[in-house]
C-alpha angles and dihedrals in degrees: 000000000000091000099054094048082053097048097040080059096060096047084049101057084040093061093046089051094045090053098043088057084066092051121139095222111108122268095229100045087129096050084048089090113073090088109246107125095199096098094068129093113191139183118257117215085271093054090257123151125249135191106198089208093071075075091066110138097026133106107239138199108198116191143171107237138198141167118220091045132124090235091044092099083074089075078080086057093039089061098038091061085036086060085043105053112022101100092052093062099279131147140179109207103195127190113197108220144189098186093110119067096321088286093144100048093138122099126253087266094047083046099049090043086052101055086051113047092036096041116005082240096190091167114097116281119203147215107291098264143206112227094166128071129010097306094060117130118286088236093053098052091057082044102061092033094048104131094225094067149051104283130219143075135335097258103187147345117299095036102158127199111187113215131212132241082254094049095257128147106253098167156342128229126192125228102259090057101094121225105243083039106130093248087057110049091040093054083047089055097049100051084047089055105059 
């Protein structure tokens, strides 16, 4: 008796290692962490694939979006520094997300008509994403582990990270800092200026 619990332990632990070989949770996630983001490829709101190294050389925001939240009115600032600083190598990278609360329920269609008709959104929308839990967005999880910045979880909607010319992590601002806020836009302007 004693001999068969042990042996259907084994195959057990054989079958869950098996399975978790075959598991969809990236490789690198440890080497995710050095804060570049070029190594990622991500899904725009059409499905569409993205390297984000095709951003080299720009300034990015990148923020978690949704629209029946509290914070969802800053998709108004988030245009108007878009406008701004576009045409001095500035973009907003933005992924849509229902993590908090279900304030994101629509479809990428419903998502992508919303920002456009509420706020003329123009910067890239993304693929609805998850930035909680362990099947958060690869991105994500070197976001919110870069070194140069506070780490932790994403808290809210509207969480930015400002990125770097040479992908790097620069800084992290939390939901309730709004986008054409002065901390903002000057930390914008330096990271254009170098």
């Amino acid at each position: 008796m004693r001999h068969s619990i042990i042996f259907l332990l084994v195959i057990l632990i054989s079958f869950t290692a098996y399975n978790n070989s075959f598991s969809s949770k990236p490789i690198n996630k440890g080497n995710s962490m050095k804060g570049n983001i070029y190594d990622f490829v991500v899904k725009d709101i059409d499905g569409k694939n993205v390297k984000l190294s095709d951003y080299k050389g720009k300034v990015l925001l990148i923020v978690n979006v949704a629209s029946k939240c509290g914070y969802t009115p800053q998709y108004e600032g988030l245009q108007k520094i878009y406008n701004q600083y576009k045409e001095k190598g500035f973009e907003i990278l933005a992924f849509p997300c229902n993590d908090f609360r279900g304030q994101e329920p629509g479809s990428n269609e419903e998502i992508k008509e919303f920002c456009e008709a509420n706020y003329g959104v123009s910067f890239k929308l993304f693929d609805k994403i998850k930035v909680l839990g362990d099947d958060r967005l690869p991105l994500y999880d070197m976001l919110i582990n870069s070194d140069s910045i506070e780490k932790g979880d994403v808290k809210w909607n509207f969480e930015k990270f400002l990125i770097s010319k040479d992908g790097k992590v620069e800084s992290r601002f939390r939901s309730k800092v709004k986008p054409e806020s002065e901390e903002i836009t000057s930390a914008i302007e330096q990271l254009l200026s170098k």
